[in-house]
DRENMIVEX-326633 format. One record per residue (C-alpha): residue number from 1; residue in three letters; x, y, z. Coordinates in steps of 0.05 Angstrom, whole numbers, plus 5000, padded with zeros to 4 digits. Layout:
(node NUM "ALA" (X Y Z))
...
//
This chain:
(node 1 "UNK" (2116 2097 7608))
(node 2 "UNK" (2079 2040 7630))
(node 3 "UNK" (2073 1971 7582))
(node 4 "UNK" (2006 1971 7545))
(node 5 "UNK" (1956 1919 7554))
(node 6 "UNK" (1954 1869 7502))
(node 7 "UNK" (1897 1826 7484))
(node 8 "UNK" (1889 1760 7437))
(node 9 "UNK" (1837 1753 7411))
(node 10 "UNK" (1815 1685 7389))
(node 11 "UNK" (1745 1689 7337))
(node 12 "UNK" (1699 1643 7309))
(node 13 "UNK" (1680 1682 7261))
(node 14 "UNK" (1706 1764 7233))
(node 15 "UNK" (1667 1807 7194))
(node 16 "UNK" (1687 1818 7130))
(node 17 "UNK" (1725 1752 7114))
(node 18 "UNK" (1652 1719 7137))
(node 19 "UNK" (1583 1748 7123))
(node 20 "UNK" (1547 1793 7186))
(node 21 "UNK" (1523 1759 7245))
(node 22 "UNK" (1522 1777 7307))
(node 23 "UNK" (1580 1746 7327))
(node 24 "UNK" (1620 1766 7259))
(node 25 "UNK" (1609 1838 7272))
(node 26 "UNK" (1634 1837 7343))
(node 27 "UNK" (1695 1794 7324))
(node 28 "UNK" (1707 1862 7282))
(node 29 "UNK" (1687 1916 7327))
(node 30 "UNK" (1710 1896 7394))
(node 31 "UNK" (1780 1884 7372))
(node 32 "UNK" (1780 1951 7341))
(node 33 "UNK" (1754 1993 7389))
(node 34 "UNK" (1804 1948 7439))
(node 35 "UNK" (1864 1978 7395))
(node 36 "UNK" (1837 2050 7397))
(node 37 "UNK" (1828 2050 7479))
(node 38 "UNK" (1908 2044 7474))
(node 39 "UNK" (1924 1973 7483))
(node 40 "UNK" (1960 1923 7435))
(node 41 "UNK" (1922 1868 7400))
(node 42 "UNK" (1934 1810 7353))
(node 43 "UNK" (1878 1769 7326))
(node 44 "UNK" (1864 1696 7304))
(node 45 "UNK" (1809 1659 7264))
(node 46 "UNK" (1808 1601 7224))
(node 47 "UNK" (1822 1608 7152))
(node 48 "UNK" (1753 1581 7127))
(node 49 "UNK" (1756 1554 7054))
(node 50 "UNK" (1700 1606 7043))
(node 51 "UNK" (1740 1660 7050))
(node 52 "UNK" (1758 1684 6992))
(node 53 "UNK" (1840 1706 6989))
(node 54 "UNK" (1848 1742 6933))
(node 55 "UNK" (1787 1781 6951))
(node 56 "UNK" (1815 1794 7022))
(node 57 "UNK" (1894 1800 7008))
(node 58 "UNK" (1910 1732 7041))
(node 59 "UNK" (1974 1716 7040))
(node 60 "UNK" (2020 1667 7080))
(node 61 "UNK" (2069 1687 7129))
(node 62 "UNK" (2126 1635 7121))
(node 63 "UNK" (2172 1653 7182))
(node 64 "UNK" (2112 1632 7221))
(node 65 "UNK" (2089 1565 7183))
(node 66 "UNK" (2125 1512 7184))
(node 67 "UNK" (2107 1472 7240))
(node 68 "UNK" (2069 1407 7250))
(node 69 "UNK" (2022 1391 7300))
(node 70 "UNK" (2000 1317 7310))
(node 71 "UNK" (1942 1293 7325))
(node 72 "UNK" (1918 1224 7335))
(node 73 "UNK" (1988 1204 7311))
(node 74 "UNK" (1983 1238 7247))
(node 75 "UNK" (2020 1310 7231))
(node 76 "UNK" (1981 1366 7198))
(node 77 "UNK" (2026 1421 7180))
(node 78 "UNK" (2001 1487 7207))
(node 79 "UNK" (2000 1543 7156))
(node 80 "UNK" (1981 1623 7181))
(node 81 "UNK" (1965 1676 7130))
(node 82 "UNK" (1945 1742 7145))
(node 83 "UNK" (1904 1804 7121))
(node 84 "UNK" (1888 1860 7143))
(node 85 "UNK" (1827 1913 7153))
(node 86 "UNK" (1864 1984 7124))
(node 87 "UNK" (1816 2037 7147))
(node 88 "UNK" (1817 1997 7227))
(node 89 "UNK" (1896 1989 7220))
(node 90 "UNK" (1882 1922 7244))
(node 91 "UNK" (1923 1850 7224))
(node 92 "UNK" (1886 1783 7226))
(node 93 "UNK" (1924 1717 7228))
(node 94 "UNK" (1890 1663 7207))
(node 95 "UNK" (1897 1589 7219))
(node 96 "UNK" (1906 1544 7157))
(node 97 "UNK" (1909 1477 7137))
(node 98 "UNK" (1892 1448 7074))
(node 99 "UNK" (1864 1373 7109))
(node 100 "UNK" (1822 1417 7152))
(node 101 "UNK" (1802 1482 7120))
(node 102 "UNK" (1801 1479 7043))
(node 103 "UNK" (1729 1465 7028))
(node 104 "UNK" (1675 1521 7026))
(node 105 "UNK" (1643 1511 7082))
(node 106 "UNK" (1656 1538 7156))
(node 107 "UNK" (1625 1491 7212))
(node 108 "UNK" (1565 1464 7184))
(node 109 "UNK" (1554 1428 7105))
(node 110 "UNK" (1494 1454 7059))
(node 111 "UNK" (1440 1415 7097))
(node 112 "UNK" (1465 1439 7161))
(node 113 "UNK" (1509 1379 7174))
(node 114 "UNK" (1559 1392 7233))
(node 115 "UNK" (1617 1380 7191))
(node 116 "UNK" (1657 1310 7203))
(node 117 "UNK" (1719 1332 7226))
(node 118 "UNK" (1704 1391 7266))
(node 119 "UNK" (1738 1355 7325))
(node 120 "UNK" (1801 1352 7292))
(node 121 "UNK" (1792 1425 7268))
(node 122 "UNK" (1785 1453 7344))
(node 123 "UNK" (1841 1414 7361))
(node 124 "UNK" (1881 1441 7306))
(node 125 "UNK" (1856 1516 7317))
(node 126 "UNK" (1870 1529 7394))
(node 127 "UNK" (1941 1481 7391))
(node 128 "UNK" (1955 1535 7320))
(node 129 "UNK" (1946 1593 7359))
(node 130 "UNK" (1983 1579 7412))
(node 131 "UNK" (2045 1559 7382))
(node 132 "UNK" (2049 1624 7334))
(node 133 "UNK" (2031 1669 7390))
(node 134 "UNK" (2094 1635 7423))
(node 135 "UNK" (2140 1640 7353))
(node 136 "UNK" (2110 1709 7354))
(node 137 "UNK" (2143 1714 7422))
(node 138 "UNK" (2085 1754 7443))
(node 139 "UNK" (2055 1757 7513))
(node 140 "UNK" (1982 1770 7523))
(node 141 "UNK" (1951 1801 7589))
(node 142 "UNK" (1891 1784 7564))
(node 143 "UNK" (1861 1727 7514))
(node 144 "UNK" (1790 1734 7494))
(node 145 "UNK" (1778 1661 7470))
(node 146 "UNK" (1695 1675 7418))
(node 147 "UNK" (1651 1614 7406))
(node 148 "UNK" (1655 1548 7411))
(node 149 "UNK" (1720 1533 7366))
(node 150 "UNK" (1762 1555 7409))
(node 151 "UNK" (1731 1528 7476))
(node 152 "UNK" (1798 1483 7479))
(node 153 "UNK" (1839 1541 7492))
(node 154 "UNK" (1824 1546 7564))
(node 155 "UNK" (1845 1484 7588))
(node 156 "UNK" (1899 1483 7545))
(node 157 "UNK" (1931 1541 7569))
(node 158 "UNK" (1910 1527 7641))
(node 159 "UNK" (1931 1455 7641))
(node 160 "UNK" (1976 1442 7589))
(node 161 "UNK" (2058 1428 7606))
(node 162 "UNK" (2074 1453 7546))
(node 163 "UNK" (2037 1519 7558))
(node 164 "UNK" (2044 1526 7628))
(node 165 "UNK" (2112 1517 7628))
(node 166 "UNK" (2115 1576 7578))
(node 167 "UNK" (2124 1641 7614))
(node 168 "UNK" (2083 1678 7554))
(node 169 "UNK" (2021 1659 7580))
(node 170 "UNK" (2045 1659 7666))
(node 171 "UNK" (1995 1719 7679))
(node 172 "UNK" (1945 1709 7619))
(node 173 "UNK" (1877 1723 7638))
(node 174 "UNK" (1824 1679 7596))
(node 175 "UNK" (1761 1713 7580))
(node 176 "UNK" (1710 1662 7541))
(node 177 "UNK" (1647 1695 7503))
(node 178 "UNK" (1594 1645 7504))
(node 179 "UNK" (1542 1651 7437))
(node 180 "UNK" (1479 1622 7409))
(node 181 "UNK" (1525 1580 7376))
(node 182 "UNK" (1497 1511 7403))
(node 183 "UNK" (1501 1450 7356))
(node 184 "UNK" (1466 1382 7366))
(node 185 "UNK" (1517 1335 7338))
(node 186 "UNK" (1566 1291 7397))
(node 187 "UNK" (1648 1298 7374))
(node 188 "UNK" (1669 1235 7346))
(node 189 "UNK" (1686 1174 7404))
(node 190 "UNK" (1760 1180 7428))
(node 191 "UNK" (1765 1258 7424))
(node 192 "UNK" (1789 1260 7501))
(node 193 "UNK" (1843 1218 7478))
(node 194 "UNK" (1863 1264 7412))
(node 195 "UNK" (1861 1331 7450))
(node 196 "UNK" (1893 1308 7511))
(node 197 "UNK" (1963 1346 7520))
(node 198 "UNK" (2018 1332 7571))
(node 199 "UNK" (1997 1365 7641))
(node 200 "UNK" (1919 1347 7633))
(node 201 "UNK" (1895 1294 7681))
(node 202 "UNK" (1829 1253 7687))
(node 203 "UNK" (1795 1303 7710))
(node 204 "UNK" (1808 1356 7657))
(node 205 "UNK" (1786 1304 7610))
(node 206 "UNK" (1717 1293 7634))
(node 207 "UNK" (1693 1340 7596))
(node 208 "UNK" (1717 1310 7532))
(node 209 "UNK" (1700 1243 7539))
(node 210 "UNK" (1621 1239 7505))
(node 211 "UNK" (1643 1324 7482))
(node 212 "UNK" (1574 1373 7455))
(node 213 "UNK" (1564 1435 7456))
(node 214 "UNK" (1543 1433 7533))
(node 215 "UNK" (1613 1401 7554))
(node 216 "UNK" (1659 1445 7507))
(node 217 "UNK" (1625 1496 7536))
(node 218 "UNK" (1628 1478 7612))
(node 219 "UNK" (1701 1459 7605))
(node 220 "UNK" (1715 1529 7566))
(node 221 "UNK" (1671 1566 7634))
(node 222 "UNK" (1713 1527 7687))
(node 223 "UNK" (1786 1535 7665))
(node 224 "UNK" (1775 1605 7644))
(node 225 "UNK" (1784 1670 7691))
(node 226 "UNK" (1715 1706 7666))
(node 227 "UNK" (1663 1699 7623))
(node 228 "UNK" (1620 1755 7578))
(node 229 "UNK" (1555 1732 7546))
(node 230 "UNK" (1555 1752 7465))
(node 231 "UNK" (1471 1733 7449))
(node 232 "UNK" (1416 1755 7477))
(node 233 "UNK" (1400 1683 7485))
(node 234 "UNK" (1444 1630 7504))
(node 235 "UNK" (1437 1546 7520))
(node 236 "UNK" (1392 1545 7584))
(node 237 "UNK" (1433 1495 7605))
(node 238 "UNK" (1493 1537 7602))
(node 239 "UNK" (1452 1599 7625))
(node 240 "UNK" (1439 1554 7692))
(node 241 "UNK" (1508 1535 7703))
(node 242 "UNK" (1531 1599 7697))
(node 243 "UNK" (1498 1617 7765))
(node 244 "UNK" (1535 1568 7805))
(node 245 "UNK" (1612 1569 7767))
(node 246 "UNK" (1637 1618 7814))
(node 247 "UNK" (1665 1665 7757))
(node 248 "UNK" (1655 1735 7739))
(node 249 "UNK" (1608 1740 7681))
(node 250 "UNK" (1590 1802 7637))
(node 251 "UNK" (1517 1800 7615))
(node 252 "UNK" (1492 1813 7552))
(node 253 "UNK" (1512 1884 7530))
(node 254 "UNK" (1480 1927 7473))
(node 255 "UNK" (1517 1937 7407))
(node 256 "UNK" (1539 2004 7430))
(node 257 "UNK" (1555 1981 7504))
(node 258 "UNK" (1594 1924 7491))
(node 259 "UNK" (1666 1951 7469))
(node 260 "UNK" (1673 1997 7533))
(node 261 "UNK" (1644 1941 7574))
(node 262 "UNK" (1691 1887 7552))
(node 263 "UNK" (1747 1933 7562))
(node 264 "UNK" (1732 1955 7632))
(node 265 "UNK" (1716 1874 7642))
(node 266 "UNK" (1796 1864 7625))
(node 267 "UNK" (1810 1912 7675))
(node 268 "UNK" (1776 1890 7725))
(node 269 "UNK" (1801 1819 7717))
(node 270 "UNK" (1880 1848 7714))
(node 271 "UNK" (1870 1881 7786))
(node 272 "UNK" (1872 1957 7742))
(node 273 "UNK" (1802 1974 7767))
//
């Protein structure tokens, strides 16, 4: 009997640990109905300080914390907890730290603020998943990377020693789901130098040198292996560049559609269809 295909999948946001969006309800559905057409999943998100654990069965999985990750000199130990959905069968892991994620807010403060350390939080999210998918010694076929928190994890896993040298991720696939998720705000100066892992070079850092929303998301598009579209409306800019990247993209699919359409997308993209 042949392997199943597994997917990661790496969300912004999961209905119900956040309220329903768009985006929250498809970080729920698509994973499920992923499960059901017979392949293997594991899931990531942040663990938000609005999430409420007790509410949700939170609780932390110590074989797999543990580990520090520094950035900009400093270590942050990494944390996961994990829940899960009973009537979808399905476990989340979520990313933790108490520097990062302990206040009650996701990306943006009351007045719609982007928060002040969201740099450091992206950082912390992609590098978090990717080492406990390793100490999980799990091997994705295909990671589905959702909104903008987790647009490092593309050139990390494309560029990165660390990573590359891993044979986990040898054949992953990256899919990246671009969202009306745009901010305005500019990631504090120096963030090229804080992400930066061995293996990247100059020019996988232009991207990160003056980062928005724009170059997150162009760097996320060019080191990935396709691309689906989550909104009906996405960044102009992005919706331009899209035409010229050279990558297959999945348009915009109907509530419905999209499950089915995703899943023939991995397909496609692992040489199955």
């Amino acid at each position: 009997m042949a392997n199943k295909t597994r997917v990661l999948f790496v969300q912004q946001e999961i209905e119900p640990y956040l309220p329903e969006t768009p985006m929250s309800l498809m970080g729920r559905n698509l994973p499920q109905a992923t499960q059901e057409s017979g392949k293997e999943i594991r899931i990531f998100m942040p663990r938000y300080g609005i999430i409420n654990e007790r509410r949700n069965q939170l609780h932390e999985v110590i074989r797999l914390s543990g580990m520090n990750l520094i950035i900009n000199d400093t270590d942050h130990p990494l944390i996961i907890k994990v829940a899960s959905i009973q009537k979808a069968r399905m476990q989340i892991y979520f990313i933790d730290n108490e520097d990062f994620f302990s206040r009650r807010k996701c990306l943006m403060y009351e007045d719609g603020e982007f928060c002040h350390d969201n740099d450091d939080r992206c950082i912390f999210f992609s590098r978090g998943v990717i080492e406990t998918v390793k100490k999980l010694n799990w091997s994705p076929d295909v990671i589905h990377c959702n909104g903008w928190i987790s647009a490092l994890m593309p050139v990390y896993l494309k560029r990165a020693l660390s990573v590359r040298d891993n044979p986990l991720y040898n054949e992953s696939k990256v899919v990246y789901s671009i969202f009306d998720d745009a901010f305005e705000a500019t990631m504090k100066a120096g963030f090229d130098k804080k992400m930066k892992l061995p293996g990247m070079n100059p020019k996988d850092l232009k991207y990160f040198k003056e980062a928005n929303y724009v170059s997150l998301t162009k760097a996320a598009i060019d080191y990935s292996d396709g691309i689906t579209i989550g909104s009906e409306k996405i960044h102009p800019e992005i919706e331009e560049y899209l035409k010229t990247c050279g990558k297959p993209v999945l348009p915009f699919q109907g509530t419905e559609e999209h499950p089915k359409a995703c899943n023939d997308f991995y397909e496609t993209l692992l040489g199955k269809q």
